[in-house]
Each structure stands twice: as structure tokens, then as C-alpha cells.
C-alpha angles and dihedrals in degrees: 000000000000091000095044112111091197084057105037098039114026097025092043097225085180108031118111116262084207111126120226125179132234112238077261096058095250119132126279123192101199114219091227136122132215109203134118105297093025123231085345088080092069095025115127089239092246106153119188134175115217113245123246096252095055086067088073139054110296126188112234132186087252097026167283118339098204113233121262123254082233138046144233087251093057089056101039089086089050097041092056096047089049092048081057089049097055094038091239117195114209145147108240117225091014087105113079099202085043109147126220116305133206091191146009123252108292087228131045111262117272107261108240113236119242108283098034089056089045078055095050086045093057096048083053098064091042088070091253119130099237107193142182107272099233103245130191104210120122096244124151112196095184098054102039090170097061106034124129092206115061097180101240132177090250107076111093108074097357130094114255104249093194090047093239105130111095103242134155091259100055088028099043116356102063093036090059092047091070089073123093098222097056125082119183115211116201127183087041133130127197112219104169143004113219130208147201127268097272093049093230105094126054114231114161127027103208111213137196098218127169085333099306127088125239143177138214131182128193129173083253124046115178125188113202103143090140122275098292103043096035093056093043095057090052085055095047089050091065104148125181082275104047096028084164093049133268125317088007105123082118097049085218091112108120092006124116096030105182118200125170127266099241136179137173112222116206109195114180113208126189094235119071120261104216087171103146091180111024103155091107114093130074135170123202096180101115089041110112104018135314130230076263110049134039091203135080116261092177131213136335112211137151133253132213114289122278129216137171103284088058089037091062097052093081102020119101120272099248095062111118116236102229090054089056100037076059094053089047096055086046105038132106103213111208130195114216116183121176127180125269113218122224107263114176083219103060087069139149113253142182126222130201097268087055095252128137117251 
């Protein structure tokens, strides 16, 4: 069932059962998945670097993205030993907005397949920079026997079965694990952090685990549980001190959520699409701005390839599955991700039952 794309996409196998709220009450199943290793376990293995420019104020349609307290420069030493982490293939100077490298990528950048690079081919003599999307899986293309990766069509969205895309938990997580002062929980929830008398200092985490509650300390607690859920424990944790939640004073806590602008581009060509993995090919050249347009726009990528079963997941009811099961052996799937802009009313919220809104 792991490699089935009518399990895994339009039954949501892995999907969370938890419940969220619209700001209007009404029901949201959020599309997240708590596992070891958390949503990189079902990530596409896409690894970019920002660019140097996205560190300052940038003038958006909307908008000003405020500049960040650090630079490009502070992070460079840190992106490139991550890309070596999470074994991360590339092609360096391909990619025309490409920022300041210490070092090339540490693999070879991932072949397209035929009609991917036919496609990559096209944008070229359209005057477009197509490039190698940086990847972290553990292929070796040169070494197809023994590679762990075997670029399936399962990738995007799905657990790796053979344990060759490079996520926290293979990269971080079981490494970890050989040494004798780390324990990994599973099954555990955590519902509050408490604090000291003064409010200021966290001394217990107080977890849900297997139906009883328990509660561990440690000199360091970090919180790092992704933007939503990190700022909704630390809401839920609201003390006499802290009555907003920790580490509230501001009331800034949960506010200007930021969440791409994604979309998923379906273009049907007459001519068959037999990509098993297309996830391969990306274009920035609309990135930053165009001759005619001043603004971002932002980056143009694939995603994994789709096919009827996860066609059929948001199609009416009344399509008929063959006709998908055909625009799914014919379609480019793209990828088009633009920036959010920090607005203190998209915001993470509580309500009284404890849920997130």
C-alpha cells in the first residue's frame, strides 16, 4: 500500500486524522504528517538554498518582505554542510539567480529522463535558463546496481521504502540513535510546556503517551515542532505569568504565519509523458522579476508524476477514471511556488477546546 498512489494520495494513508478550524469554525484537515522525521518523510527532496537577495527588503506586489537580522553570508558555511548531510545532487552555476558558493554540490546532479530533458531542451531555445532541480537521494547513476535509490515514481509525497531519500529521520534521526545518550518516543504527544515560578524558565514538557501523562525536564528544552504547531504549544502553555502563552508578551506569537503560494500545473501534451521520475527539472527565471514585471514571481519546478488514482483525488465525482488514467499518461506536471508576506492577521490561533484555528 506504500507505493500505491490511490492509498497514499487520495485516501491520505499518512495524512493526520487530527482535526484543525477555519477562522469560521468549520472543519480543516490539515494535509500534514506526524512521523519521525516529520513532513520530510514525504517531502519531494528538493533542497534549495535562498538566494542572497531574499536576506534583505524586498518589494513585493503586495508588499515589503522585511529584511532578515542575518545574511546570506552567515548561513553559506551551514548550507553547504547540510547539502552534504542530505547527500544533495546539483549542477553548480546552472541556476541563473544562484547565490555565492563555498563549494560545489557534493553529487553529481540527477539525468532528466527523455521527455523532461526534450522539455528542458524547449525552454532553452526560448531564451529561459532551464536547470537541474538540487536533489538529496542517495542515487548513484553511475552505479545503478547498487544504488539505494532506484527513481521511482513514488517519491513526492510517499514514504521511501528503500530508505534512499535523504530526510531528517535517515539523515539525522538513526544516526543519532547510535549513541548511548539519545532516546527516541514515539506515539507521544506533547500538550504543555511548564515553567518556573518566575515564568521565565521552562522546567517540565507534559506528554500524552500510550493514554497516560507524563512529564520529562532537561537543562535544554527546544521547541522546534514547525511554525504552526510550535507556536500552538507555546499558546496552549499559557501560565498566571504568561496568561497569553509563553513567550507572548509581544502578542506576536502565531501572527504573521507565512505559507507558500503553491500551485500544481497540469499541462496535457499530445504527445505521452512516460517520466517515471520527473521531478528533475526547475526554471528561475521569473524569480526575482521579468522585463515585464518589477515584482517577484517567484520559481517554476515539477512535482512527482501524476497519474489517475491522484488525479482522482480532487477531480469531480463524475470523471470518469479512464479519462483520467489518459491525462495522467500525457501531462507535465509543474510545480509554481511564489512567496507569502507576513500579515499579523493570517495568524495561528487556540481555541477553547484546545484546537488550532
Amino acid at each position: 500500500e506504500n507505493w500505491n498512489s490511490l492509498e497514499v494520495n487520495a485516501r491520505g494513508r499518512y495524512n493526520t486524522k487530527e482535526l484543525w478550524r477555519n477562522a469560521d469554525g468549520t472543519e480543516l484537515h490539515p494535509h500534514t504528517n506526524y512521523y519521525v522525521g516529520g513532513n520530510t518523510k514525504f517531502y519531494g527532496a528538493a533542497l534549495f538554498r535562498l538566494r542572497e537577495e531574499d536576506f534583505g527588503e524586498i518589494k513585493h506586489y503586495g508588499g515589503l518582505s522585511p529584511a532578515w537580522p542575518i545574511s546570506y553570508g552567515e548561513l553559506e558555511p551551514y548550507y553547504a554542510e547540510a547539502e552534504r548531510l542530505y547527500h544533495v545532487h546539483g549542477e553548480t552555476g546552472e541556476d541563473p539567480t544562484e547565490p555565492h558558493r563555498s563549494a560545489a554540490f557534493p553529487y553529481p546532479a540527477i539525468s532528466h529522463e527523455p521527455r523532461i530533458q526534450q522539455l528542458s531542451d524547449d525552454f532553452a531555445r526560448l531564451g529561459l535558463t532551464p536547470f537541474h532541480t538540487p536533489l538529496g537521494v542517495m542515487l548513484d547513476e553511475r552505479n545503478r546496481q547498487n544504488s539505494p535509490c532506484i527513481r521511482c515514481s513514488t517519491c513526492d509525497g510517499y514514504p521511501c521504502l528503500v530508505n534512499a531519500k535523504a530526510d531528517a529521520h535517515i539523515c539525522c534521526v538513526v544516526p543519532a540513535l547510535k549513541r548511548p545518550n539519545v532516546t527516541l518516543l514515539t506515539d507521544a504527544k506533547v500538550t504543555r510546556l511548564e515553567t518556573d515560578g518566575s515564568g521565565r524558565e521552562v522546567t517540565g514538557v507534559e506528554v500524552e503517551r500510550n493514554g497516560q501523562k507524563e512529564s520529562y525536564s532537561g537543562k535544554i528544552v527546544v521547541l522546534s515542532a514547525g511554525a504552526i504547531n510550535s507556536a500552538a504549544l507555546l499558546l496552549r502553555s499559557a501560565n498566571d505569568k504568561h496568561p497569553n502563552g509563553l513567550a507572548n508578551g509581544s502578542d506576536v506569537v502565531g501572527r504573521h504565519y507565512m505559507g507558500h503560494v503553491n500551485s500544481v500545473l497540469m499541462a496535457l501534451s499530445k504527445c505521452p509523458n512516460p517520466t517515471v521520475f520527473q521531478k528533475t527539472l526547475s526554471v528561475n527565471d521569473f524569480y526575482h522579476r521579468s522585463p515585464d514585471w518589477e515584482f517577484p514571481m517567484g520559481h517554476i519546478s515539477f512535482v512527482g508524476k501524476l497519474d489517475g488514482d491522484t488525479l482522482k483525488a480532487g477531480a469531480p465525482k463524475v470523471a470518469p477514471k479512464w479519462t483520467l488514467d489518459l491525462m495522467g499518461k500525457h501531462s507535465l506536471d509543474f510545480w509554481l511556488t511564489s512567496e507569502d508576506l507576513p500579515d499579523p492577521n493570517n495568524r495561528v490561533m487556540i481555541n477553547r477546546d484546545g484546537e488550532i484555528v
